[in-house]
Structures are given as C-alpha cells and as structure tokens.
C-alpha positions as CSV (number, residue, x, y, z in Angstrom):
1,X,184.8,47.3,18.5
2,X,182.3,45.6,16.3
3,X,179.8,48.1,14.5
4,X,176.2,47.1,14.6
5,X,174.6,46.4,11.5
6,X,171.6,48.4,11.3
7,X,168.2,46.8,9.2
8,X,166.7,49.6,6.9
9,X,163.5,50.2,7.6
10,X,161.0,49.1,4.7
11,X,158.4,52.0,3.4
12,X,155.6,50.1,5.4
13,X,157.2,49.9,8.4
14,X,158.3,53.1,8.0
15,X,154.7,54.5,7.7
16,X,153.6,52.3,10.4
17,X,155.9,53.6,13.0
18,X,153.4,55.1,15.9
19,X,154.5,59.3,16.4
20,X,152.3,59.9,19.0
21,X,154.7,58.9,21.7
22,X,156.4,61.8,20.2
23,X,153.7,64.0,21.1
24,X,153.8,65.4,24.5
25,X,151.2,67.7,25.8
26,X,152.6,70.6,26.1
27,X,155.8,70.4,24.1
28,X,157.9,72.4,22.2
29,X,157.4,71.4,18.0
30,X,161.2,71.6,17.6
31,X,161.9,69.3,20.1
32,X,159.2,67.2,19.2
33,X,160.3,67.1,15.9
34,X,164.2,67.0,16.8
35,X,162.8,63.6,18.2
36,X,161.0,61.9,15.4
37,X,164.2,62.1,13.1
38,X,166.6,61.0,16.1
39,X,164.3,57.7,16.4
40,X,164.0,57.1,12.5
41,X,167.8,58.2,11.7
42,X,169.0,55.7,14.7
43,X,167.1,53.3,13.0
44,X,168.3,53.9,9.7
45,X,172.0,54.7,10.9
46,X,172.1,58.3,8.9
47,X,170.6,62.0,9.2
48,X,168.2,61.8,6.7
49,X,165.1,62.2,8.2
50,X,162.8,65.8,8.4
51,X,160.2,66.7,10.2
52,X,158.0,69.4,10.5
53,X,155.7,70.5,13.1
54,X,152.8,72.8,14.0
55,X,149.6,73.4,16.0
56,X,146.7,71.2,13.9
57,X,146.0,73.7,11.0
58,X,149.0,76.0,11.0
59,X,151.1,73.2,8.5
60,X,153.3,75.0,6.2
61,X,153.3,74.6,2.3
62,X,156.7,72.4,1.3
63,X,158.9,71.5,-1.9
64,X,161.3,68.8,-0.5
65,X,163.4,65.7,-1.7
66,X,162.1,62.0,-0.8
67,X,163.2,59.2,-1.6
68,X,160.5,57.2,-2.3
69,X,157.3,56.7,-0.4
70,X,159.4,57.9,2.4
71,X,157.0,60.4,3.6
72,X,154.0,60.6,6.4
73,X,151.5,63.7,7.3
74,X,149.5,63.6,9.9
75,X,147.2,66.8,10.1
76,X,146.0,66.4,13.4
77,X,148.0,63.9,15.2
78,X,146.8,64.5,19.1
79,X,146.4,68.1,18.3
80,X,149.1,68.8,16.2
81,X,150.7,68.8,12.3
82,X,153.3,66.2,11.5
83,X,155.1,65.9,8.1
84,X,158.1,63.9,8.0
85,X,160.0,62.1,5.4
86,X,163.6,60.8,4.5
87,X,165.4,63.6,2.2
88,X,167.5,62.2,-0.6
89,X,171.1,61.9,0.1
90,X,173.3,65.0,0.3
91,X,174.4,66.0,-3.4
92,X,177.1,68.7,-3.3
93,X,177.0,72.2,-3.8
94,X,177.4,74.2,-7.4
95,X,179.3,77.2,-5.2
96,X,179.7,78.3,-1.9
97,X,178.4,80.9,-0.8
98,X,178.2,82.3,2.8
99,X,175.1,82.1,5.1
100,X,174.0,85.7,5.0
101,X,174.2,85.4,0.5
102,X,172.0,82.1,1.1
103,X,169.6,83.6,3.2
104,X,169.7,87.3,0.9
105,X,169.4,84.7,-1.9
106,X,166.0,82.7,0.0
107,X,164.4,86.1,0.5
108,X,164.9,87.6,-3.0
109,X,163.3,84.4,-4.4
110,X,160.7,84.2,-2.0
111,X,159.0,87.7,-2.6
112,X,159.5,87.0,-6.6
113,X,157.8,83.3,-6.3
114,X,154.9,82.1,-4.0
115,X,154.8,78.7,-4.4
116,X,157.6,76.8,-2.7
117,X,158.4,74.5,-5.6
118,X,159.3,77.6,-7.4
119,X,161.5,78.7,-4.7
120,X,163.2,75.4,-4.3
121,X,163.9,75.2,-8.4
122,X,165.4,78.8,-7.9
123,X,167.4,77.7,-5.5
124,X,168.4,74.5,-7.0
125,X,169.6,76.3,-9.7
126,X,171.6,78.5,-7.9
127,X,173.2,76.0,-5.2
128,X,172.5,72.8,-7.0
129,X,169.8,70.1,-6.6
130,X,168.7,69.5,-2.9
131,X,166.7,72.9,-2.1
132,X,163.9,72.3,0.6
133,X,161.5,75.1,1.2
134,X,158.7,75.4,3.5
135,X,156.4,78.9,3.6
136,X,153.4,79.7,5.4
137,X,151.1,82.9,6.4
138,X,153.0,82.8,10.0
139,X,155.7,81.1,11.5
140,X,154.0,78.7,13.4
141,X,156.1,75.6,12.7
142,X,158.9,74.1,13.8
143,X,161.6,72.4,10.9
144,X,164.2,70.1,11.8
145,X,166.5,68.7,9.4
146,X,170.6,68.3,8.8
147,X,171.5,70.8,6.2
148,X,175.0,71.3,4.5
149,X,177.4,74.2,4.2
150,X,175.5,76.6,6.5
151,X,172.3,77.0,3.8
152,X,169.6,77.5,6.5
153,X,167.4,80.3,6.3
154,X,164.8,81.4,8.6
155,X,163.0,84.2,6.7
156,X,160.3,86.7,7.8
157,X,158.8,88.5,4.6
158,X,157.7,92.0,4.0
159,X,154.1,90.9,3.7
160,X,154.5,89.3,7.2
161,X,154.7,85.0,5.7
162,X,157.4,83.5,7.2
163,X,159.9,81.1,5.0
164,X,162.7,78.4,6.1
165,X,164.6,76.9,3.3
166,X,167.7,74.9,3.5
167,X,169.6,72.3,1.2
168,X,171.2,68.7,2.0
C-alpha cells in the first residue's frame, strides 16, 4: 500500500484554520479539544498538536514548547477559551521516573513556584527539556496533548489552584 504524502501546513494557514466547527454548544472542552489536535495532527501526519480549553475567562496560565508561530488563542471563540499550538518534537528523558514521583515532583514545584515558566524550568531540569505546565485559580479547563513516559500530572493544590503539567 502506497502511504500518502501529507503537505505541512504553512504558519498562515495554520492560523487561518476556522475552530469554530469545533465548538459545539454544549460540549465537553476535552472533547472539543481532543478534536482540534485530531484535525491539525491528521493534517500534519504526527501528534504534535495541544489544545487547551475553557469557559470564556477561565484560560489557564501556560509555559509550553512551539515551534514557531505555531500557536493561536482565541479568548472567547463562541463562548469559550481556545489555545492551541504545535509542541516541539519529543526530546528524551534525563531519567525515568514513575508516574506517582512525576506527579509528587509537579506538586513540590508548584507550591515552591507560581508562575508556570518556573515550574516548567524545574521540571526541565529534572526530566529534561520539554516540560509544559498550565495553572490556574480552578480547574476549569480541559488539556489535551500526547505526552511521553507516563509524565502527566493533574494536580489540585493546597490553596485550592489546580495544575496539569506534562512533558513530550
């Protein structure tokens, strides 16, 4: 069987890609986030792409890995928050570690830093480069994105913000 060669998408058309026949009243942010990076990583034959979702207003703060221009927000696309972007390419792990020491690890740095940038640098030191972090005052969002070796972490802090972290 002949493989189809796929056309990359150019940043432009990229940006200019309609989402809101992603948006469905009434539907779940995972799914309809699970959905923008199906369309864009069929397009782009790989499982790059990210996207985050939440009710207008309830977008989470973010340190992530483009490539390029790669990257869209919407803040209030038909009612609702839409990030997405194509994460740089999977770069291996330091060490492995297991889930639960990853997530442990997420929490630790999350109640010694409050800005996710400084979270993600932790963690890129620890796991190697390729840390995404969103945080926000609730866990109103939705994240969906490929992530290696098990390093996803849903984390709800002390102080009642909500953190999901995970590394390509």
């Amino acid at each position: 069987k002949k493989k189809k060669k796929l056309v990359k998408m150019t940043e432009e058309q990229f940006l200019n890609v309609s989402l809101d026949k992603f948006i469905v009243s009434g539907g779940d942010d995972f799914d309809i986030a699970k959905n923008i990076c199906k369309h864009f990583d069929d397009k782009f034959g790989d499982t790059d792409t990210v996207a985050i979702v939440a009710t207008k207003g309830k977008g989470p703060k973010l340190s992530y890995w483009s490539k390029a221009n790669y990257q869209r927000k919407s803040k209030n696309l038909l009612g609702k928050y839409v990030f997405v972007y194509r994460a740089c390419k999977h770069i291996e792990a330091k060490m492995l570690w297991n889930k639960d020491k990853f997530e442990q690890t997420v929490k630790k740095l999350s109640m010694e830093y409050k800005k996710p940038h400084q979270i993600a640098d932790a963690l890129d030191s620890h796991f190697g480069e390729g840390c995404h972090v969103a945080r926000a005052k609730h866990d109103q969002f939705d994240v969906y994105c490929r992530f290696s070796n098990g390093y996803m972490a849903d984390v709800l802090l002390p102080n009642g913000e909500f953190v999901v972290a995970w590394r390509r």
